[in-house]
N, C-alpha and C positions, 0 to 999 in steps of 0.2 A: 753818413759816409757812403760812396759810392762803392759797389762792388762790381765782379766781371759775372755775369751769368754765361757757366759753361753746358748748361744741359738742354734738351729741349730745342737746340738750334737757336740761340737766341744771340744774336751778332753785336748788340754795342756795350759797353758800359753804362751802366744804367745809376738812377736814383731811386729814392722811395718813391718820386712825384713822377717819374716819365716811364712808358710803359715800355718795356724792351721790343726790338725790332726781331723778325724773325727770320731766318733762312728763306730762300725761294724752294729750295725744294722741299723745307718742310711745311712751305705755305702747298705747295702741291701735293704732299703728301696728306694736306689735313681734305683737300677736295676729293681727292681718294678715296678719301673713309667720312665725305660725305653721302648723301643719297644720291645727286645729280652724276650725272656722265663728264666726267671734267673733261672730257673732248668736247662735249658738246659748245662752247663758247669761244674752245680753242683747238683749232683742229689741227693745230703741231704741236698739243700737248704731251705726246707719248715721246716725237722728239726731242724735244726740250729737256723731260724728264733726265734722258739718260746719258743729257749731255751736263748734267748736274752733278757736283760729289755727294756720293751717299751717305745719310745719317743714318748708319743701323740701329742703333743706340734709340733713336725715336721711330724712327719705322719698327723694331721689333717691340717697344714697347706700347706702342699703338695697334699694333696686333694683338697682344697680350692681355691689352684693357678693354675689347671688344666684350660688352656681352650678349646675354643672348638673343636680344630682342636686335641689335646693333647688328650680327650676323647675316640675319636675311635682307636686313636695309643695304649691305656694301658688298653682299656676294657679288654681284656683278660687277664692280667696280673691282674687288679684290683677284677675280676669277681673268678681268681685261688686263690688267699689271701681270699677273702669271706668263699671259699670252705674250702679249708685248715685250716681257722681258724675255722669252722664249725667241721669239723674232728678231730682236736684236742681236741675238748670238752668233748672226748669220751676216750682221753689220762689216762692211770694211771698213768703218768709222771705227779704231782700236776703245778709244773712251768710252764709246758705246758699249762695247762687249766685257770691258771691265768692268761697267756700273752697271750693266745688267749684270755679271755672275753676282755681284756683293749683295746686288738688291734679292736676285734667287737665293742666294745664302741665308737672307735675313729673312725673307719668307719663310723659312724653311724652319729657322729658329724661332721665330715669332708665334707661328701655329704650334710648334713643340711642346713651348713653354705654355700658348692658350690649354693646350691636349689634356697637357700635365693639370692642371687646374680647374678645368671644368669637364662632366662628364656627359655623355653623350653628343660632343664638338665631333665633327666629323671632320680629317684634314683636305680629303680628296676635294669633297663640291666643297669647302671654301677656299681652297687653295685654285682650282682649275674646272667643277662643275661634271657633275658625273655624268651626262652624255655627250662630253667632250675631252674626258681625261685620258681614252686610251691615245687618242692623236695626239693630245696636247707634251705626254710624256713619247710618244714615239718622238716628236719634233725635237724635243730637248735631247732625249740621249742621243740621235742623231749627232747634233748639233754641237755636243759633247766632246761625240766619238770624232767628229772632224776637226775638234781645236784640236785634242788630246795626239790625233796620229796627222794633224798637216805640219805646217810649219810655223807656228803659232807662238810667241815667245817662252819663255819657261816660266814667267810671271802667269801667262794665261792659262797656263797647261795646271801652274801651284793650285789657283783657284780653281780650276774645274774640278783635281781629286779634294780638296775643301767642299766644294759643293756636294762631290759623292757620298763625302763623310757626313755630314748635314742628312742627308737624305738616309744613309745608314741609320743614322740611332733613329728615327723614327722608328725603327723597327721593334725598340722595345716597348712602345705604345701601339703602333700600329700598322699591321702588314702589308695594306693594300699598296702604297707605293711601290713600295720592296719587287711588288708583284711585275711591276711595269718592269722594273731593273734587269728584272729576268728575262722576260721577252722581249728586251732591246738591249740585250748584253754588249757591254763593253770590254766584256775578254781580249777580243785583238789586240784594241787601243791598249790596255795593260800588259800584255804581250811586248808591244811593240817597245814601249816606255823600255822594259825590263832589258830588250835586246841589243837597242842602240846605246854606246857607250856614256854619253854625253847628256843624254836625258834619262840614263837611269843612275848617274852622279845626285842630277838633283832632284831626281822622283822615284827613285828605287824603292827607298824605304815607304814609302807612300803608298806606291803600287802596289808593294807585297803584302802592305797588312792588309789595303780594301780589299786588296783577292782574297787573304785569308776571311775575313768577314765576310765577303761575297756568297763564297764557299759552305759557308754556315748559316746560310738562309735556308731556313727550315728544309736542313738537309733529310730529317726524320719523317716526314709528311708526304713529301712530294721531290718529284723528279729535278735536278737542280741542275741546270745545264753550266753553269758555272765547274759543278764536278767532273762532269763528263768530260767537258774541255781541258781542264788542268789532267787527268787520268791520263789523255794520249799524246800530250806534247812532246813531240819529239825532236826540236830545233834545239840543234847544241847548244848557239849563243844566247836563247832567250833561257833556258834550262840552267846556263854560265852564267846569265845576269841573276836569277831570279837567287841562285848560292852566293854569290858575291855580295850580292845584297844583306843576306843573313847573314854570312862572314863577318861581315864588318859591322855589324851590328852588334854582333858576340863579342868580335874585338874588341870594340868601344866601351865596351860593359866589362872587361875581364879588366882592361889597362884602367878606368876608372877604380876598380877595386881594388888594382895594386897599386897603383896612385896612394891609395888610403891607408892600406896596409904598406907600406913603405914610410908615409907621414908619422905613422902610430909606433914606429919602430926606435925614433930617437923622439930627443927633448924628454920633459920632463913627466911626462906618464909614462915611459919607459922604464925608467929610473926610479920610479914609487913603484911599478911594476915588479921589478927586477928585487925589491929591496924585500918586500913583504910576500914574494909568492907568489901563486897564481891566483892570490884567491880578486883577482880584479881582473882573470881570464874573460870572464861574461861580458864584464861590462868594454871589455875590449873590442870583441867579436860583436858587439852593437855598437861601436864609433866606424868599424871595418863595413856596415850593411849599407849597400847601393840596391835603389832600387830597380826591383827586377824587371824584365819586360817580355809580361807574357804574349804579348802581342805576335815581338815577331818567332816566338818558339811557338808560337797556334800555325805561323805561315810554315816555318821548317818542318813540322808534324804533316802539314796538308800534302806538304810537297813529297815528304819521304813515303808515307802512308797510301797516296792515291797513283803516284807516279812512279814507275819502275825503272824510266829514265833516269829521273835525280839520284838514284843510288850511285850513278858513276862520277857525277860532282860532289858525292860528299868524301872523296878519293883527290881528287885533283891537287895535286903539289900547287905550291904557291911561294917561290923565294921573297916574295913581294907583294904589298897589296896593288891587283892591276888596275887601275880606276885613271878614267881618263881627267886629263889636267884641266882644269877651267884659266882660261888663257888669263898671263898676270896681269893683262893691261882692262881686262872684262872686271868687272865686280858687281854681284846678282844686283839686280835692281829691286827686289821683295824678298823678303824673308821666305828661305827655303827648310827653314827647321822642321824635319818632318814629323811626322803626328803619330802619335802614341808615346810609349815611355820611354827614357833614354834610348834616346838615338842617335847614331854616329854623328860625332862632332864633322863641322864641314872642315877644318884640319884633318881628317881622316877622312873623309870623303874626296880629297881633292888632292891627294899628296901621294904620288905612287913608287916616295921615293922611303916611307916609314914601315917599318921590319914589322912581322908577325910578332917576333919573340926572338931577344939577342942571344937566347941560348940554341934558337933551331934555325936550323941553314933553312929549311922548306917547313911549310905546313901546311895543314888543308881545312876544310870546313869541319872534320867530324872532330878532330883533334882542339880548334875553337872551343867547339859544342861542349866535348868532355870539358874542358875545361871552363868552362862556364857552368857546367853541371855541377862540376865539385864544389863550387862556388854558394849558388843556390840552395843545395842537398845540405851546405853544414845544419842550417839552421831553419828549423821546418819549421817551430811556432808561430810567427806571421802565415794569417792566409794565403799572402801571394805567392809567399816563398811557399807553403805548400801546395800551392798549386803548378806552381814553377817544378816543382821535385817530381810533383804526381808529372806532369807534359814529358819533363825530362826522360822518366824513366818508361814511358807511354812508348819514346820516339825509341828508346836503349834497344825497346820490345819487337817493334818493326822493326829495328834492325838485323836484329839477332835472329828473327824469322828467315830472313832475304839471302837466296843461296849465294846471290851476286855479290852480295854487302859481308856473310862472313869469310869469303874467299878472300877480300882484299884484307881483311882484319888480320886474317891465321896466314899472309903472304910474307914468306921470310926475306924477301925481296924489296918490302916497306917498311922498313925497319926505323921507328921514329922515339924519341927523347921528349916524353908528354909528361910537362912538371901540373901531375894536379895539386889544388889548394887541401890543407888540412886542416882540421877544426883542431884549436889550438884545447891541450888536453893536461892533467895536473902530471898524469904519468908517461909522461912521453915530451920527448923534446920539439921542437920545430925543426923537421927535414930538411935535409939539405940539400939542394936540385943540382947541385954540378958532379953528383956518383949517380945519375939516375941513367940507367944502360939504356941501349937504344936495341931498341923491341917494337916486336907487331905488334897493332894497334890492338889487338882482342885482347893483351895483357893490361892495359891502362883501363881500358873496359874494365877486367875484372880487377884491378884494383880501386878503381871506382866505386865497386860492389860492394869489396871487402872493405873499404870507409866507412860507410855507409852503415855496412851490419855493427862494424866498433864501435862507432859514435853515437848512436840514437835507443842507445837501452837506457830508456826512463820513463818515468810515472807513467806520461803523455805517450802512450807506445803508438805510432805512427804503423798499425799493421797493414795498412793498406802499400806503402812504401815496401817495407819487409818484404810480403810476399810478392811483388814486383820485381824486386834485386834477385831473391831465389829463383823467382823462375826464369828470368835473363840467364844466369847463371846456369841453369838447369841445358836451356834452348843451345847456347855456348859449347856446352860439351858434346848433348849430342849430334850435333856439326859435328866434334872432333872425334869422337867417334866413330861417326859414317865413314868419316872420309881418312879416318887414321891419321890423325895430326898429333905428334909429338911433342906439344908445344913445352918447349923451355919456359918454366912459370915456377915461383914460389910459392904451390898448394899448400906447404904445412902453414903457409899466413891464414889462406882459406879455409883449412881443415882448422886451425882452432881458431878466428872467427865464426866458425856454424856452432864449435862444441858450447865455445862462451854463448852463445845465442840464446843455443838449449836452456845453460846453466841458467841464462835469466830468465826463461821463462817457466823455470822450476820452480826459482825462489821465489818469483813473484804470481805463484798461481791461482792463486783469487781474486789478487785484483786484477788481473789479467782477465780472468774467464765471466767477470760480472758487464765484461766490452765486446771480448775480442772470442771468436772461435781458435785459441793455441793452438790446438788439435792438428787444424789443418796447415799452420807453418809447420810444428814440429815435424807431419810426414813428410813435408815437402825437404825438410832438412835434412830427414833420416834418410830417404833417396836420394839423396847426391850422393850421399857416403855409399849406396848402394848402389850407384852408379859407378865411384871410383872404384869399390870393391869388386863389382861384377864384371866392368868392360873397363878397368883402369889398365890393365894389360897391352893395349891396343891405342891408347893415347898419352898413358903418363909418359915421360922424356926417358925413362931409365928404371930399370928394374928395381934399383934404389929406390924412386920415387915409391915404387908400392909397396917397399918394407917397409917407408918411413910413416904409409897412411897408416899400416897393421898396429905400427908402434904407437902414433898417436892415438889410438883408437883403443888401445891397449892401458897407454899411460892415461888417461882420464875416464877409463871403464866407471866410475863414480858416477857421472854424468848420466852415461848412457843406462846404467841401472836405476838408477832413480827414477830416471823418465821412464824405464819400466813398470817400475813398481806406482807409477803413481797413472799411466795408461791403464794398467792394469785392475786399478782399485778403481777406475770411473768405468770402466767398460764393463764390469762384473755387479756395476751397480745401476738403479734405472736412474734417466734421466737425460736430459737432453742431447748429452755430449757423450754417451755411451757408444753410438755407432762410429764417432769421429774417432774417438780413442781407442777404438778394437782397431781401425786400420792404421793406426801406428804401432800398434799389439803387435800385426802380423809382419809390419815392415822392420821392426826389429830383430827380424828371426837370426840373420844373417851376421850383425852386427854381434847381437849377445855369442853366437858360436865362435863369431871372431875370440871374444874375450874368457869364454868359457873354456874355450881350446889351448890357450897362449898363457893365461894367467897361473896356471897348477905346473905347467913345463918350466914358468918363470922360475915360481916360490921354489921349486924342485932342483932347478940351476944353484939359485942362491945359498940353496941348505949345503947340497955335494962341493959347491965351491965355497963355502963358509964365507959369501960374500952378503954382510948387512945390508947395503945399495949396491943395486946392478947400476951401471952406467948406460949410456945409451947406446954404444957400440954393442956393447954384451947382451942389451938386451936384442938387440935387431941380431947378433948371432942367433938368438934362440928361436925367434922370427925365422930366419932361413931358412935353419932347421930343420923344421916341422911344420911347412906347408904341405909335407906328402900326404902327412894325415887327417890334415883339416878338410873337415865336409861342409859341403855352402849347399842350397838350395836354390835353384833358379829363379827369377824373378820376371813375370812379364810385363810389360810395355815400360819399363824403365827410361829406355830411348823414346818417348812417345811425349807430345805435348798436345796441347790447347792452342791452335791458333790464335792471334789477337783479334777482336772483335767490335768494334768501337757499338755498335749496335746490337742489344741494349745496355749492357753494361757503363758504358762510357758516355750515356746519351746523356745522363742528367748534369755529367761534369763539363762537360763541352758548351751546354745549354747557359748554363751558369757561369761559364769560364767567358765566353762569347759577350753575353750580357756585361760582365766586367770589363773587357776591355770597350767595349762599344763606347761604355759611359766616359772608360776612362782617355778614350779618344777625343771624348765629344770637348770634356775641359781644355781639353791641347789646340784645338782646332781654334784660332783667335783671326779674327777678320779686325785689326785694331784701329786706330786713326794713323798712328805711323804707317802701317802695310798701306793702309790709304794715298797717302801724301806719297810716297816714295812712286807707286804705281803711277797713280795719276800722271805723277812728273816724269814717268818714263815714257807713257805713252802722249802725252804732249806735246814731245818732242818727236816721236813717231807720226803723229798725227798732221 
């Protein structure tokens, strides 16, 4: 029985007895990666070539099967295909410059996948010859840089960031290319993408990861001119595309989760749900996991972190997503799905007439972001998601730093209705977002924080998370502090989220301290409360406010004694953790007076007024009181922090975060036979 040979380039229907026919350009391609000069017989063979549809699929596997002795036989030949597909890109012949980008693509994978498999392959002299590579790559990015920023279709423009990305993950095999990137930077060209409305519809998302990649070429080593240039941008509209871009990538990712969370809410797992309990809560919150995309929260990070510009886009109202219309009689001629992980659907890319959110008249990028954080943050056990939590709360950090960024936050004047997500919990109901007041944004922040701290006391203690939220939290206040901000906030949520905090890391203190240095969450816990205590006067909303901290402080004295007494037994004794827990010894000083002072005047109320339980009114009279006599001790640098620092700290997560998404671009990035056909057929008609 006859069969269809689909691999290999092989064109007819074949028998057992008749030997299949093969492609012309894979018959060119086998002269290729023979020894001879296949010009030499045919000296329009490089034309020919590229006026052929390209087999990736055998050109990259005939790359891939080269060994080593085959190497030095077809350098030349391999090194003249580089060239000449470099030189075509400068073609007004359109099919020309489509079959060179795909056949560059597949160069590019082909050697990849050889790199990967044999050691000591070098890509540069077999791909292009190393006393010709630095021209051969200026000629390319050049040639690049003029599809990307002329007027060049959006098919052509797809494949060149495809090509970029190609040439990216070599980077985790091998630098040398990377090197050229840099000294023929295509910054502008991605600039430009992002600025103009209509090509950064269908190259936004594109643009902004390879710059984030770009960005992260061995930014630890050497001078990376990619940084430098993203640092001082200061064009509104490219600054407006480059958020917009991230915007609706957030979006995309938040409306997908509630898509699912909506799904999970009726039919019949609802109803087994509802019947037995929560105890099928887990397995919920795992039908509810969309995956995450670190990608474009590495571009958001770059952007907030190096730029001091983009602080004022992540402010920007938005009644609408503003993205320009791809006219309805056009319809893309190649697939424009851009590369990396969930990314805005082209219904969302192309529709400027679809709401942020039917509960908020306006929204803006940071209000997204939060809510996309909550999202991520519930559930840290997957890597990504904790790498997603760690980025997130990375970006919280710069922000909270930036005097620009907490001015709009603490501005009673942007007062916004930010429904974050909750991790669904056995004692607690599921929130209900239409009583959610409409407040500045630094309150969503800190209820963000205080999620965070509620949800993640277990085994797996996430302290690197922890003490992130604390010291966001910490940076927060002393803003409000400096600047004497009164904010209207529900602190007693905050004050006993830190006390609960403590309490867990009392009950669980060895297995905690066989991982984690506790020591240094618990002071960092004990100084917020030494902050509320010492300068709460000056920003809590109401003189109330700071009876109600004395009270709480008062009403779980339990807490705070224990963690005394058990600072106190490590610090008095040798060994590692002796010095950490003498400086939460000393930062208790305050606290303990608090309770030392407040608890004998209580018992003393209770006996003369023959009251068994004080109330909580009664007890904040006694609070009142007898502030004249309570002695505190001053405390210095309370209002003082640690700037954020990505180097060295941050170096090894970034290093490794980077690598991940590289790889996980490289699987996204599909040059297929459909993208083929469709191309071909548009530029044929062009041609």
């Amino acid at each position: 029985m006859s069969q269809v040979e689909k691999k290999a380039g092989l064109l007819r229907r074949t028998s057992s007895s008749k030997k299949p026919l093969k492609e012309k350009v894979v018959l060119m391609y086998d002269e290729i990666f023979a020894k001879e000069d296949p010009a030499k017989n045919n000296p329009r063979f490089w034309d020919e070539l590229f006026l052929m549809k390209v087999n990736l699929e055998y050109l990259e596997s005939k790359l891939e099967s080269v060994d080593g002795e085959d190497v030095q036989r077809i350098q030349d030949n391999i090194n003249s295909l580089f060239h000449h597909c470099v030189q075509a890109l400068g073609e007004e012949h359109q099919i020309k410059v489509v079959n060179a980008l795909q056949t560059l693509c597949a160069l590019f994978r082909g050697v990849h996948q050889k790199n990967k498999s044999a050691s000591g392959f070098d890509i540069i002299n077999m791909l292009m010859g190393f006393d010709k590579a630095e021209q051969r790559m200026k000629d390319l990015m050049e040639r690049l840089d003029s599809l990307l920023c002329g007027d060049s279709s959006e098919s052509l423009k797809s494949l060149c960031l495809k090509l970029m990305y190609n040439n990216y993950n070599l980077i985790c095999f091998q630098n040398t290319i990377l090197e050229y990137v840099m000294i023929n930077s295509i910054f502008e060209a991605i600039l430009q993408i992002l600025s103009d409305v209509s090509s950064r519809g269908q190259h936004g998302y594109d643009a902004v990861v390879l710059l984030a990649l770009l960005v992260n070429y061995r930014k630890y080593e050497s001078v990376n001119p990619y940084i430098v240039k993203l640092s001082i941008v200061d064009d509104e509209p490219t600054l407006d595309g480059m958020g917009m871009v991230v915007h609706q990538a957030l979006t995309e990712y938040n409306r997908q989760y509630k898509d699912k969370e909506e799904e999970n809410q009726g039919g019949f797992f609802s109803t087994l749900t509802s019947m037995v309990g929560s105890m099928f809560i887990a397995d919920a919150d795992e039908k509810l996991s969309v995956q995450t995309n670190e990608a474009i929260l590495l571009a958001l990070y770059e952007a907030v972190h190096l730029n001091r510009n983009f602080i004022t886009v992540l402010a920007q109202s938005h009644p609408e997503i503003d993205i320009a219309v791809t006219p309805t009689t056009t319809t893309p001629t190649t697939p424009t799905t851009p590369l990396g992980t969930t990314p805005p659907s082209l219904d969302m890319m192309n529709n400027p007439e679809l709401p942020l959110d039917p509960n908020l008249q306006t929204s803006n990028l940071l209000i997204t972001f939060l809510k996309y954080a909550s999202i991520v943050m519930q559930d840290t056990k997957d890597e990504h998601r904790l790498n997603s939590a760690r980025l997130c709360l990375i970006i919280l950090t710069c922000i909270a730093e930036d005097q620009y960024a907490d001015a709009f936050l603490h501005d009673d004047n942007m007062n916004f209705r930010v429904s974050l997500h909750r991790m669904p919990m056995r004692h607690r109901k599921k929130a209900v977002d239409k009583n959610i007041p409409s407040r500045p944004l630094v309150c969503a922040v800190l209820d963000l924080m205080v999620e965070f701290i509620v949800t993640h006391m277990m085994k797996d203690f996430p302290m690197d998370l922890y003490l992130r939220c604390v010291q966001i939290i910490h940076k927060l206040l002393c803003y409000q502090k400096k600047c004497r901000i009164r904010l209207h906030y529900t602190w007693r949520e905050l004050w006993s989220a830190l006390i609960n905090l403590l309490k867990f890391l009392l009950s669980n203190e060895t297995t905690l301290l066989a991982k984690h240095n506790i020591f240094h969450l618990a002071l960092l816990v004990v100084n917020l409360f030494n902050m509320f205590i010492t300068y709460g006067d000056t920003f809590l909303p109401t003189s109330n406010s700071y009876d109600e901290l004395y009270y709480e402080i008062v009403r779980m004295h339990q807490v705070f004694d224990n963690l005394y007494c058990m600072v106190l037994r490590v610090s008095t004794n040798t060994g590692q953790w002796k010095e950490a827990a003498s400086k939460v010894t000393h930062a208790l000083v305050n606290v303990r007076a608090i309770i030392n002072h407040f608890n004998p005047k209580i018992e003393s109320y209770a006996a003369v007024n023959h009251i068994s339980q004080l109330s909580e009114e009664q007890v904040l009279e006694v609070v009142r009181s007898n502030y004249d006599t309570l002695t505190l001790k001053l405390q210095d640098g309370l209002d003082q922090f640690e700037r954020y620092s990505e180097q060295p700290k941050e170096a090894a997560f970034f290093k490794e975060l980077v690598r991940s998404i590289s790889l996980n671009v490289r699987k996204n990035v599909s040059l297929n036979t459909l993208s083929q056909d469709v191309l071909l057929k548009e530029f044929s008609t062009i041609s």
